[in-house]
N, C-alpha and C positions, 0 to 999 in steps of 0.2 A: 504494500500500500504506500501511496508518496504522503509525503506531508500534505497536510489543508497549509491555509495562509494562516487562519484562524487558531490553529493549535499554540502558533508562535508568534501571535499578534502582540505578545507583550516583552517581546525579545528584544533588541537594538535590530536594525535595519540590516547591520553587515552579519552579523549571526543569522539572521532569517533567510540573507542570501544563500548560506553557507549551508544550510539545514533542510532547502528546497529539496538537493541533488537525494535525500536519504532516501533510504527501500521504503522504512517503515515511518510509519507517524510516533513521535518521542514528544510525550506531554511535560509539564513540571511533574504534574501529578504519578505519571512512571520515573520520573531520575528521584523525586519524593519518595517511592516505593522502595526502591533499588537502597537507597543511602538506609532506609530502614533495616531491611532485608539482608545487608552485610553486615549492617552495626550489629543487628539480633547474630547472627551467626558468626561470626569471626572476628567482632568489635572490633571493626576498620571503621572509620569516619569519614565517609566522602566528602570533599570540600564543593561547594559549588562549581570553581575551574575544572573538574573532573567529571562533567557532564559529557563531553564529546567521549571524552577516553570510555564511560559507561558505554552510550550509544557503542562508540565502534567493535568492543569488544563482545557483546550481548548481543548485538547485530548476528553477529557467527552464531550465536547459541540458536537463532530464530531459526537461521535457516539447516541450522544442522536437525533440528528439530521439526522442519515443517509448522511453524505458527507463521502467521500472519499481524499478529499484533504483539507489543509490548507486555498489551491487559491481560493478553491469555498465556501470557509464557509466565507472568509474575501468579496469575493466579494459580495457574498449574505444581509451581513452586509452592504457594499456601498452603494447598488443597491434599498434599503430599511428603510431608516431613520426610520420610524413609525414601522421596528418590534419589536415585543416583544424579539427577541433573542437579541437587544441591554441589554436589562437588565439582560438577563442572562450570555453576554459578558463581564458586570462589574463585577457583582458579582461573578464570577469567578476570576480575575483580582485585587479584594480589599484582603486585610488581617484585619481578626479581633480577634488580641489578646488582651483582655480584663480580668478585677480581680476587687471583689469589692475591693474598695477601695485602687485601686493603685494609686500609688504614692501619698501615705498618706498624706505628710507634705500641701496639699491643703489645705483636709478638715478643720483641726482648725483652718484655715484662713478664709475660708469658712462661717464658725459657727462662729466666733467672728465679719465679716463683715456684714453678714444677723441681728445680732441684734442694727446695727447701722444705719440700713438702716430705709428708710419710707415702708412702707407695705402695698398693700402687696410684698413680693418680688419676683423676677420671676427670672426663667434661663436657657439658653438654651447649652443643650449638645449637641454636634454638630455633634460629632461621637462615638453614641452610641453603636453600635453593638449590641451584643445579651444584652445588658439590665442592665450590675453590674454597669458602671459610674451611668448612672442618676437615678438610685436606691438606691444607694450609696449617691447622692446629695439628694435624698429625705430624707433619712435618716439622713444628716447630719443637714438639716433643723429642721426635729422635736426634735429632740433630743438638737436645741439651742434654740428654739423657742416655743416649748411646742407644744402639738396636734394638740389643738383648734385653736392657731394663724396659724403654721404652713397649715390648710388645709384650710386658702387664698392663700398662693404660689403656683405658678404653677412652672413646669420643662418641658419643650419642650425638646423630644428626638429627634432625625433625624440619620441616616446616609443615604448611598447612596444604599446600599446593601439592598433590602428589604427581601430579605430569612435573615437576621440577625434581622431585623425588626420583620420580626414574632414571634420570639423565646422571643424579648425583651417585646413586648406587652402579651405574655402569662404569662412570667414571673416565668419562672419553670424550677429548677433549681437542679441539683446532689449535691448530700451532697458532694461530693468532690471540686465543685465549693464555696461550701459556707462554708466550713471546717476550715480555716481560719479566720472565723468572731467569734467573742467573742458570749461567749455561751450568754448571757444578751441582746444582737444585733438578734441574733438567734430566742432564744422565745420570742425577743417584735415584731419583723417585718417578718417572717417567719409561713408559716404551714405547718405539713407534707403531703405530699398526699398519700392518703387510696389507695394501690392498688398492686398488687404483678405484678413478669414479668417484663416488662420494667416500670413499672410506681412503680416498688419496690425502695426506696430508693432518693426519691424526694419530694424535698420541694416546696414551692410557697408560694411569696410575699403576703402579704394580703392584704387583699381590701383597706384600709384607705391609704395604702401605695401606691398600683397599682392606685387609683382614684387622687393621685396627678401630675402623669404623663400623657404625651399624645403623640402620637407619629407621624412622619411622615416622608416620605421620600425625604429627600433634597441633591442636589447637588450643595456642594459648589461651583462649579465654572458656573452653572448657572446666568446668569444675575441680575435675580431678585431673590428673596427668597420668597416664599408665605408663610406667617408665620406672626404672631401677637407680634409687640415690643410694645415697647425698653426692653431690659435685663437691670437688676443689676448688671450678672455677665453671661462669654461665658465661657463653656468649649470645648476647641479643642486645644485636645491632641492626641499628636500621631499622628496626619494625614498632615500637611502641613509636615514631613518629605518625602512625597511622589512627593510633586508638587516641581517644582522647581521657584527659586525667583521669577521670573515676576507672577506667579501665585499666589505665598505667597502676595505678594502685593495685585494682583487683592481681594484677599480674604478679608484680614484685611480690603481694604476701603470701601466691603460691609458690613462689618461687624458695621463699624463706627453709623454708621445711626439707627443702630437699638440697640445701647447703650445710656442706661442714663447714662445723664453727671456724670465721677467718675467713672463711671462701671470696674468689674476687668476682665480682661482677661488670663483664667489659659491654661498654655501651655503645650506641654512631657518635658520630661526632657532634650530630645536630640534638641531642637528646640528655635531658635533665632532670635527672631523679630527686635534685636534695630536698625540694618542697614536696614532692611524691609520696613517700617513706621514709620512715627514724630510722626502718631496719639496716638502712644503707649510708656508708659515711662516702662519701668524695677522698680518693690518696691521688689524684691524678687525672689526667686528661682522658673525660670519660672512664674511669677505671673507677667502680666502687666496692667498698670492704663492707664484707655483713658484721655488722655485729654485735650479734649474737654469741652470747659465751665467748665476745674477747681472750681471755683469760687462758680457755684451756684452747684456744690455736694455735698451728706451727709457728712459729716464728712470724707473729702477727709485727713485729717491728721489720723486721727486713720486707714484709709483703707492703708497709708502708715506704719504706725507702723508695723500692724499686717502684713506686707506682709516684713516685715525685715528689713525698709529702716532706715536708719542712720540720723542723721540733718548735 
């Protein structure tokens, strides 16, 4: 169906232009629906500017699905809690830009905390996407820890998206994805894969590396977490930029319970917990200390040094 005029009579003039060309007609009242429909499920907050991004990507759900309209794909959604098209509502809906080893200034925090710790040491990444953070944190383990010790650590992957989940469990990767990584990073935790066509020019993790990770699909604002604690250390970056406070809150206090006393919690860069939660102090640039039971943690002074903190 095209747009009416009248659906977006209340748009600016160059939006309206821009909104003619659509398949389907996209009311306030549907991107209204949608911004509900994710908050309830996956306490993402769509901002207004996130309107096209809605349209373009749900667009594909329409027609992968055969509807005709917005009102009947949203309702369909209502009308059916247990389908399947729920998860394909999220993941449409999520954004995963990811890089190994972004935002660098972690990892030697990272690697100088994990050899102060008791071991073995564990951690979980919280939103992993297609696979370079907790790959990335595998990597940063062995390389502080040596082989042998390093493969008692474990890394719990998770995010919500499981089509990003796929990609991170196979763990196969374009040289333009890994082009960046120091040629020494390269041929110790990388192989090339044999094969011309689409499979020309592709690397993949190798096994001592892919057998330290394990992956599964969690949603943070679910009640419970089905997952095996306590962590050492949580990475969730980048993704409470999406929820708004009372969600960021909800999040951090599940998160509590399944930290050992001390544990660090590493944040994005754009993301600030100290008005959020008491349970978490600030040692550094995005890097937060739980704590809880101060006291009986490893070397909660040195977990402060190394994350910047001043006396």
């Amino acid at each position: 169906m095209m747009a009416t005029r009248n659906a977006h009579a209340d748009l600016p003039a160059s939006v309206r232009g821009a909104e003619v060309e659509r398949d389907f007609e996209f009311t306030a009242a549907d991107f209204a629906r949608i911004r509900e429909l994710i908050h309830r499920c996956a306490g993402i907050s769509l901002s207004d500017h996130k309107r096209d991004m809605a349209y373009s990507r749900l667009a594909r759900r329409l027609r992968a699905c055969g509807i005709d309209t917005f009102r009947q794909y949203l309702d369909r959604l209502e009308t059916n809690e247990n389908s399947a098209e729920w998860e394909a509502f999220v993941n449409a809906l999520t954004t995963n830009l990811t890089a190994f080893f972004r935002e660098s200034h972690h990892f030697p925090i990272l690697a100088e905390f994990v050899k102060r710790r008791q071991q073995p040491f564990s951690v979980w990444c919280s939103a992993a996407s297609t696979g370079e953070e907790p790959y990335s944190i595998a990597m940063t383990l062995i390389e502080a820890l040596g082989e042998h010790a390093a493969r008692q650590c474990t890394v719990f992957a998770s995010d919500i998206d499981s089509q990003v989940l796929g990609k991170a469990e196979a763990g196969v990767y374009s040289l333009d994805q890994v082009k960046a990584l120091p040629v020494e990073r390269l041929r110790r935790f990388f192989l090339k894969v044999k094969g011309t066509g689409l499979h020309a020019g592709l690397v993949k993790v190798r096994p001592e590396l892919r057998a330290m990770v394990s992956f599964g699909r969690v949603n943070l604002t679910d009640a419970r977490y089905d997952m095996k604690g306590p962590f050492d250390a949580i990475f969730c970056r980048n993704v409470m930029i999406y929820f708004d406070k009372p969600t960021q809150g909800q999040v951090l206090t599940r998160f509590e319970p399944l930290m050992k006393p001390g544990a660090l919690l590493f944040a994005g860069h754009s993301e600030n917990f100290t008005y959020v939660s008491q349970a978490f102090r600030l040692r550094g640039q995005t890097v937060y200390e739980l704590t809880r039971d101060m006291k009986h943690a490893g070397a909660p002074k040195a977990a402060r040094a190394l994350a910047g903190e001043t006396a």
